[in-house]
Every structure is written in C-alpha cells, then in structure tokens.
C-alpha positions in Angstrom: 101.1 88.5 69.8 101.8 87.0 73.2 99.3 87.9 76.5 101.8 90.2 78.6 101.1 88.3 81.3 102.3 85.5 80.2 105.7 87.7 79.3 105.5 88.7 82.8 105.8 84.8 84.3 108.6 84.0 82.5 110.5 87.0 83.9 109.7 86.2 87.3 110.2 82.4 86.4 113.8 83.4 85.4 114.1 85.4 88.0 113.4 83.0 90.7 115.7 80.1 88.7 118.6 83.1 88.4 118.3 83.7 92.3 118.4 80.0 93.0 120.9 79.0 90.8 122.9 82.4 92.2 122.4 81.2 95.7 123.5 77.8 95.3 126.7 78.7 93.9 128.0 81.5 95.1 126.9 81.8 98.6 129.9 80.2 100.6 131.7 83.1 98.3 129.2 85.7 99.6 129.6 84.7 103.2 133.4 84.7 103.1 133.6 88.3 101.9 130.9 89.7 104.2 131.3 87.4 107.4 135.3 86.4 107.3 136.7 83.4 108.7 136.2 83.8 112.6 136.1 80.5 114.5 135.3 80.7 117.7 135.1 77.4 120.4 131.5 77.9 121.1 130.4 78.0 117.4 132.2 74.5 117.0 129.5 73.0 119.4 126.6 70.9 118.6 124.6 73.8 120.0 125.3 78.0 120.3 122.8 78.5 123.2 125.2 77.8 126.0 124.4 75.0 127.4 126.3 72.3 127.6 124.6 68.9 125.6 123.6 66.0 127.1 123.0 63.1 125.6 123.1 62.1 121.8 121.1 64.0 119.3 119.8 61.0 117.4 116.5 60.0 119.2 114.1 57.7 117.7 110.7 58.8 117.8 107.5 56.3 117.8 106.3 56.2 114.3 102.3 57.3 115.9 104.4 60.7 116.0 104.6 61.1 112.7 101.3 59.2 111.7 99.4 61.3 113.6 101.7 64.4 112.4 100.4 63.2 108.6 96.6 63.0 109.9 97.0 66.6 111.0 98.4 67.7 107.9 95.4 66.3 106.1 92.2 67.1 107.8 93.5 70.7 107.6 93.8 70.4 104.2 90.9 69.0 104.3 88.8 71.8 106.3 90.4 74.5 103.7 88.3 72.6 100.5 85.5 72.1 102.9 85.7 76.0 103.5 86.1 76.6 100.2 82.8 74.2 99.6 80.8 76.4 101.9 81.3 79.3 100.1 79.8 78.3 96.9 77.5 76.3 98.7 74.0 78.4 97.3 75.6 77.6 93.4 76.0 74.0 94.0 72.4 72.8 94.7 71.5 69.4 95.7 74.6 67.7 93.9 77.0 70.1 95.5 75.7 68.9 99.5 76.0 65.1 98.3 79.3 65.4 97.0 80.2 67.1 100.3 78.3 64.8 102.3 80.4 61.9 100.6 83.4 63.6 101.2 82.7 63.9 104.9 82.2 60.0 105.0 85.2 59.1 103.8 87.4 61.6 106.3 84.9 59.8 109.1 85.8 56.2 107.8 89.8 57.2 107.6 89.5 58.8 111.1 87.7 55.7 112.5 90.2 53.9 110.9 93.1 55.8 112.5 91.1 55.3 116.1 91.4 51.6 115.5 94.2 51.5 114.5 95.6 53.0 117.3 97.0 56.0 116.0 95.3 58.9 117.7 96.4 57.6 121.3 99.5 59.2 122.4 100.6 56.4 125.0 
C-alpha cells in the first residue's frame, strides 16, 4: 500500500506543474479578459513613475559588484550551517568542533583570499 504522504506530494507536485503550465499559457488570455486593451502614453515609457529618463538604461557595473554580491551570498549561507552546527553542538563531541574548526579555516583562507585579491574594497 503506498505511505499517504507520499500520495499527498504528488498531488501538490501536480498541482504546482498544473498552475505553472496554466500560467504560462493562458495568462496573456487572462489579462485580456480582466484588464482590456487600454494603452495609455505614459505606460509606453521606459518608466511609469513620472519622471522623465535620463540617460540609457544599460550601465555596466564593475565586476567587484557582483564578486562581492556572490561573497555575501555565501558566508550567509555559510552562518545558517554554522547555526545549525551550534545547535547540535553537545551531540557532536570532539569530532563535531574539529570539523567546525576546519570549516572556519577555509571561509578565513577564501576571505583572505578575496582581501588580496582586491575584492572587498569598493573603490
């Protein structure tokens, strides 16, 4: 006999891929019937605050921008498994604080790496 659970994840699987699939094909046709076709000038700007653009709306950002965007990214992540690592911290003994203590050394090596690198200075 199959686990219901498992009866209840394939519903909501198929669900979810129904909604998707539903939304990617039929929601210009959704939007038509509900919204209309109303054009207005302002709408047909690049922007619907008002104000008048300046300038071109491709800029190029420095590439440190985004490095240091991705180094952000991953020391959170990182503080969530070291968060998660301090609550089991009594069950893990002595092999649980090396393994943490490892894993510390190698987020100080990347970051040290990063600092020569150049990365975490903004100009």
């Amino acid at each position: 006999m199959i686990a219901l659970g498992y009866l209840y994840a394939a519903i909501f699987f198929l669900g979810g891929c129904g909604f998707v699939l539903f939304s990617l094909f039929f929601a210009d046709t959704l939007n038509a019937l509900f919204m209309g076709k109303r054009s207005m000038k302002n709408k047909l700007t690049t922007y619907e605050s008002g104000e008048t653009p300046i300038g071109s709306a491709w800029v190029q950002y420095p590439l440190a921008f985004y490095i240091f965007a991705l180094l952000f990214v991953a020391f959170d992540v990182d503080i969530v498994f070291i968060l998660s690592w301090a609550v089991i911290f009594h069950q893990l003994s002595w092999f649980g604080f090396i393994e943490i203590v490892f894993f510390i050394g190698v987020l100080a090596l990347g970051l040290v790496y990063a600092w020569r690198k150049g990365v975490i200075r903004w100009i």
